[in-house]
C-alpha positions in Angstrom: 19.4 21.4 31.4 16.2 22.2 33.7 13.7 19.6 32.2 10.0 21.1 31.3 7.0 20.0 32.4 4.6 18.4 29.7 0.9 16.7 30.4 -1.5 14.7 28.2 -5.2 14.7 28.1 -6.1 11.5 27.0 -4.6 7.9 27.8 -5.7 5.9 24.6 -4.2 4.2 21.8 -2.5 7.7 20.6 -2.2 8.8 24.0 0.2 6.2 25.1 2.6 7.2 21.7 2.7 10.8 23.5 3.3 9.4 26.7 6.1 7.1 25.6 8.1 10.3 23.6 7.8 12.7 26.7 8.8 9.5 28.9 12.0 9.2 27.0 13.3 12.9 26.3 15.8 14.2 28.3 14.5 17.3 28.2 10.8 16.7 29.6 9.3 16.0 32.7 5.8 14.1 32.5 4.2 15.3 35.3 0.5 14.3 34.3 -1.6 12.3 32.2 -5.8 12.7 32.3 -8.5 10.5 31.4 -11.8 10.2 32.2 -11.5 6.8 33.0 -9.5 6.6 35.6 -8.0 3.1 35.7 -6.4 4.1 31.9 -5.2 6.9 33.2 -3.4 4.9 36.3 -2.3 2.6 34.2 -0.3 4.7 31.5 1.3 6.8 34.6 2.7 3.2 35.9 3.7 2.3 31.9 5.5 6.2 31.2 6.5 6.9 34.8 4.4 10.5 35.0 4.0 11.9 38.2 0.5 11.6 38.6 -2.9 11.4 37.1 -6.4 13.3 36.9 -9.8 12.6 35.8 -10.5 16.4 35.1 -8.5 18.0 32.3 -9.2 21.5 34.2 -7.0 20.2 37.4 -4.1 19.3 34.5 -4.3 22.9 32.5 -4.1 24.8 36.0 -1.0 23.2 37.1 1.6 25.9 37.1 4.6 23.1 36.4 3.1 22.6 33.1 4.1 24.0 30.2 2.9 22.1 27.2 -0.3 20.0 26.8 -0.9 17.1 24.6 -4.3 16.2 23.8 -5.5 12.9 22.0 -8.7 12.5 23.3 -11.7 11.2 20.8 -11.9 13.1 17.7 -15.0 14.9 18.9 -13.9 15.8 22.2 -11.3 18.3 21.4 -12.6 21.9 21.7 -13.1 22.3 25.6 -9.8 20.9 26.5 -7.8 23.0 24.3 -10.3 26.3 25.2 -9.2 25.3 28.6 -5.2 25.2 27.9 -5.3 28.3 25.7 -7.0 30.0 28.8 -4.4 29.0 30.8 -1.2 29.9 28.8 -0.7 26.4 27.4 1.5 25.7 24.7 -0.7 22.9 23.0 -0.3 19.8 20.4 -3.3 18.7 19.4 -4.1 14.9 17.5 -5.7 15.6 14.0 -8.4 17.0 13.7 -8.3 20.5 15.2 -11.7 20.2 15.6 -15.0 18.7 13.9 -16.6 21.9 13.4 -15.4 25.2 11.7 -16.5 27.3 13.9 -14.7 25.5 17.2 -11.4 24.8 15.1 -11.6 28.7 14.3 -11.9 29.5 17.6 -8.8 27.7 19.1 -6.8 29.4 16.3 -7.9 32.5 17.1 -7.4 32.3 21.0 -4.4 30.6 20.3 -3.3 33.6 18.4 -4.4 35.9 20.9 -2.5 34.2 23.9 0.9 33.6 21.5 1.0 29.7 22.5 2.5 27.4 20.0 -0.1 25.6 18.6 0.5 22.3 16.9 -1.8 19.8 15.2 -0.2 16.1 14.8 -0.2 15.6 11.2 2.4 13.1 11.2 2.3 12.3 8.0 4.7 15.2 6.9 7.3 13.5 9.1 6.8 10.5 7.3 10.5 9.7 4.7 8.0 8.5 1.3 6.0 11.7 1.8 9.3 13.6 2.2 11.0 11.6 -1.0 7.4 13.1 -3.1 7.2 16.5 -1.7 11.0 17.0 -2.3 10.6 15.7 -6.3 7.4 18.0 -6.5 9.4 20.8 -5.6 12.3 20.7 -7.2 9.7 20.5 -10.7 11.1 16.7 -11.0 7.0 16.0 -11.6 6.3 19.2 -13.7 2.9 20.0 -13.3 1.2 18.0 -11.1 -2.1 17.3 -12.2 -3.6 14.1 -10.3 -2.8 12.9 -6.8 -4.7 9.5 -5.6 -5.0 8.9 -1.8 -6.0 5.6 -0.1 -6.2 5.7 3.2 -8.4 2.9 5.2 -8.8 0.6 8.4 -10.1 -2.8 8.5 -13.8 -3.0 10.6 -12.3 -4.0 13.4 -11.6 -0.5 13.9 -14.8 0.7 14.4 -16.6 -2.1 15.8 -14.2 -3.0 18.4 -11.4 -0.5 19.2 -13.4 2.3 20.2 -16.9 2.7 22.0 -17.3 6.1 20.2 -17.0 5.1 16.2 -20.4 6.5 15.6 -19.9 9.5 17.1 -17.2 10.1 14.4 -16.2 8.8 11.3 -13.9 7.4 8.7 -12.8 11.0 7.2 -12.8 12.9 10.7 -10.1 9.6 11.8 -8.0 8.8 8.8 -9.9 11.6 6.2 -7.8 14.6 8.1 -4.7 12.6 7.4 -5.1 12.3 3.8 -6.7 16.0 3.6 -3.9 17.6 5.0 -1.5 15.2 3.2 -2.6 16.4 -0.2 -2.7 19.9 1.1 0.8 19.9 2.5 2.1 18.4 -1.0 0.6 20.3 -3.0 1.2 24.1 -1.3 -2.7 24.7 -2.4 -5.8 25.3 -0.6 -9.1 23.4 -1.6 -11.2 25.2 -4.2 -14.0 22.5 -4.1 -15.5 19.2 -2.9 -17.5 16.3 -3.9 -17.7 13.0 -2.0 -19.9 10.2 -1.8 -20.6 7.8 1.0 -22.6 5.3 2.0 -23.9 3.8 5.3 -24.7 -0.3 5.4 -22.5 -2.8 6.2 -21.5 -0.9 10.0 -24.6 -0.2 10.4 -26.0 -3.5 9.5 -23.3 -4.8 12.8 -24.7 -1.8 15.2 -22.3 0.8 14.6 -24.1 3.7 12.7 -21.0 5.4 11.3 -20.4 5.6 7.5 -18.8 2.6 5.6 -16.4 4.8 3.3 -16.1 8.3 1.7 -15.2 8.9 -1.7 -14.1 12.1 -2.6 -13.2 14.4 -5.8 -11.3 17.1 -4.5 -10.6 20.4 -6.6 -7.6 22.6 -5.5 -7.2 26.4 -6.1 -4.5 26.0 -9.0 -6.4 23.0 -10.6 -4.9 19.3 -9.3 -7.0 17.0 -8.6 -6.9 14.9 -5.6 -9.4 11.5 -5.6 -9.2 10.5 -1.7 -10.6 7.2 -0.3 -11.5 6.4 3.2 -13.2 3.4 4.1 -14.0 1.2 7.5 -15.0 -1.4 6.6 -11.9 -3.5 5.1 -11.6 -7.1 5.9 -10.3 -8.1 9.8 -8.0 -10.7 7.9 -6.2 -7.4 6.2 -2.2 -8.0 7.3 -2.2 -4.4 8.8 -4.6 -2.0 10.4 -3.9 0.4 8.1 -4.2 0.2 3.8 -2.2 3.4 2.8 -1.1 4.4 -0.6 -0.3 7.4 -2.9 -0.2 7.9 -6.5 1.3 11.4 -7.5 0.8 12.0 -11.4 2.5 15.5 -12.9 3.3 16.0 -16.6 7.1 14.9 -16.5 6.4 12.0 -14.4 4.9 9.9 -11.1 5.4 8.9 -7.7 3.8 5.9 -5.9 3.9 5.4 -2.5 2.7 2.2 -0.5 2.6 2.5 3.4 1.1 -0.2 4.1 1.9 -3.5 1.9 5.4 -2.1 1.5 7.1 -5.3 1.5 10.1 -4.2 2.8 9.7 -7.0 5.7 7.2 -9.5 5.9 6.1 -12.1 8.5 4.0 -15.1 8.2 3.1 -17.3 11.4 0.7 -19.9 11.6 -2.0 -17.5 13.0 -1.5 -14.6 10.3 0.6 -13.1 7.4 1.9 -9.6 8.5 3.8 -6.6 7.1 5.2 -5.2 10.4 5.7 -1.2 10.5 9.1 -0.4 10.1 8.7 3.3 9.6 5.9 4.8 11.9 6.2 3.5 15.6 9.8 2.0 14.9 12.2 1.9 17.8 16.4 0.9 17.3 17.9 -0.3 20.9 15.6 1.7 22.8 15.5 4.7 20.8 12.2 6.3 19.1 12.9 6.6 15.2 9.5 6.2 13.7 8.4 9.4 12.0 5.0 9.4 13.9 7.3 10.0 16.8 9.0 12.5 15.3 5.8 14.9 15.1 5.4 14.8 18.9 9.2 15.5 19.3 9.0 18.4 16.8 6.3 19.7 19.7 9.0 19.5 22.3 11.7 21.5 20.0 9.1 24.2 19.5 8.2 24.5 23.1 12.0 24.3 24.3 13.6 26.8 20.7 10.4 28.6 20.2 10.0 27.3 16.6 7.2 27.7 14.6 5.6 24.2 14.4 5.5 22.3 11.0 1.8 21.7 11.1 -0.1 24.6 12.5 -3.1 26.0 13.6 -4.1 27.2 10.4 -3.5 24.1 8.8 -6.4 22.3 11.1 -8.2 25.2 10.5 -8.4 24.0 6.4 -8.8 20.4 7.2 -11.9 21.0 9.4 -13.2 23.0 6.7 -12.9 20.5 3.9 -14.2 17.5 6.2 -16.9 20.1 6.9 -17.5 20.3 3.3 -17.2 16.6 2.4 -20.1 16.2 4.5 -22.4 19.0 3.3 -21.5 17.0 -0.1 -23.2 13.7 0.9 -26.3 15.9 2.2 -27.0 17.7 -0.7 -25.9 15.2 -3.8 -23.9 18.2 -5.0 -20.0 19.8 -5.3 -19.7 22.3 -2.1 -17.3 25.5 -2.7 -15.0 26.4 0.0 -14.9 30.0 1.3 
């Protein structure tokens, strides 16, 4: 099989989880990986074994051996690289979210459209087997009616405050809020019908970081569940993992409860911390990628190589940019915000 050429934009955290997938499927060729900081981007193309590297995300898109373009650059940053990959034919996975405005993340799914790319946005979450387990028992009516959904997504302030120079250009619910937006969404096969959500802005602040602490957020869907979300930043460093994730589902036959994140299942204590190592996201068994967070990025390479539809689409960034949107307009005004 003639492998096909894949790049990424963006040679982070998240970057480095697409890099390692591409690096390790037969089927791809990693030709090249672009930063802006070009001693990251060296330094991943030595880790993965891509071809080469850029600085300019326009010299990646125009390279004729490419074929499909990862980009997990900072939440905010986005739009003009994915303009530019649509433009030039592109097929195109984008990390969550699409966009932070309406109007961009509209845009790319219309261009998209236009120029018949796939078009992919990483919500890995509907990869992930407890997600699976609930959407599987809410469809078959083993729930009834669902009624109530409680999401709990957060990162400890280290997050913020020392991961990334660009927190306050962003925030909790554009970072782990589109998660836990589309999550409910994807559960539930329902659109948002209306928003509330509260926040408030003192402890990051207070350490130089002026992004929001937390939002809390009522959220009213189109056939009447209700789905209370929480996002929050500002968690304890001492927390035993970077991520606090759990799920109530509550329907008129019965429940579902989900914990990602203190799930027990293996636990490690050392003399410098306690620790519930990840044994479903990022997992890898004698060399081979299992987690389901890499299972997103290698549902990208089936679509490019089968032409399949992808899982989490276009349109579905397209409705989490719009409730974020309205989450914020929310905190503005002190009042619920309808979405058209």
């Amino acid at each position: 099989m003639e492998k096909v050429g894949f790049g990424i934009i963006g040679a982070g955290i998240w970057g480095s989880v697409h890099a390692k997938v591409y690096a390790k499927d037969p089927r791809v060729k990693l030709i090249s990986i672009c930063d802006v900081d070009e001693e990251k981007a060296r330094k991943l193309v030595e880790k993965s074994g891509a071809e080469n590297y850029c600085t300019d995300f326009n010299d990646l898109v125009k390279r004729p051996d490419i074929v499909g373009i990862s980009i997990a650059t900072p939440d905010f940053t986005h739009f003009q690289p994915a303009m530019a990959a649509i433009d030039a034919g592109k097929h195109l996975l984008i990390e969550k979210p699409m966009a932070t405005r309406v109007e961009e993340a509209a845009k790319i799914l219309k261009e998209a459209k236009k120029a018949k790319i796939k078009l992919m946005v990483d919500f890995h979450n509907r990869w992930n087997p407890c997600f699976l387990k609930i959407k599987e028992s809410i469809d078959k009516g083993e729930l009834g009616e669902i009624s109530l959904v409680y999401l709990r997504l957060s990162n400890p302030s280290v997050v913020p405050l020392k991961w990334f120079p660009w927190s306050e250009k962003s925030s909790v619910a554009w970072f782990l809020g589109a998660h836990t937006v589309d999550l409910a969404r994807w559960l539930l096969e329902d659109e948002v019908k209306k928003v509330y959500c509260v926040s408030r802005s003192k402890v990051l602040r207070g350490r130089g970081v002026n992004t929001p602490d937390f939002f809390e957020s009522v959220i009213e869907f189109k056939k009447g569940c209700i789905v209370v979300m929480e996002n929050a930043w500002i968690l304890p460093e001492t927390e035993p993992n970077i991520v606090d994730f759990k799920c109530q589902v509550i329907g008129s036959k019965g429940s579902m409860y989900a914990d990602l994140s203190h799930h027990r299942a293996l636990e490690k204590y050392t003399e410098e911390k306690t620790e519930y190592p990840d044994v479903f996201g990022l997992t890898e068994i004698y060399g081979k990628l299992m987690g389901f967070a890499f299972q997103s990025i290698r549902h990208f390479i089936d679509c490019v190589m089968e032409d399949k539809e992808p899982i989490s689409s276009g349109k579905d960034g397209l409705e989490v940019t719009k409730t974020i949107c309205a989450m914020e307009e929310s905190i503005l005004s002190g009042s619920p915000v309808e979405i058209g």
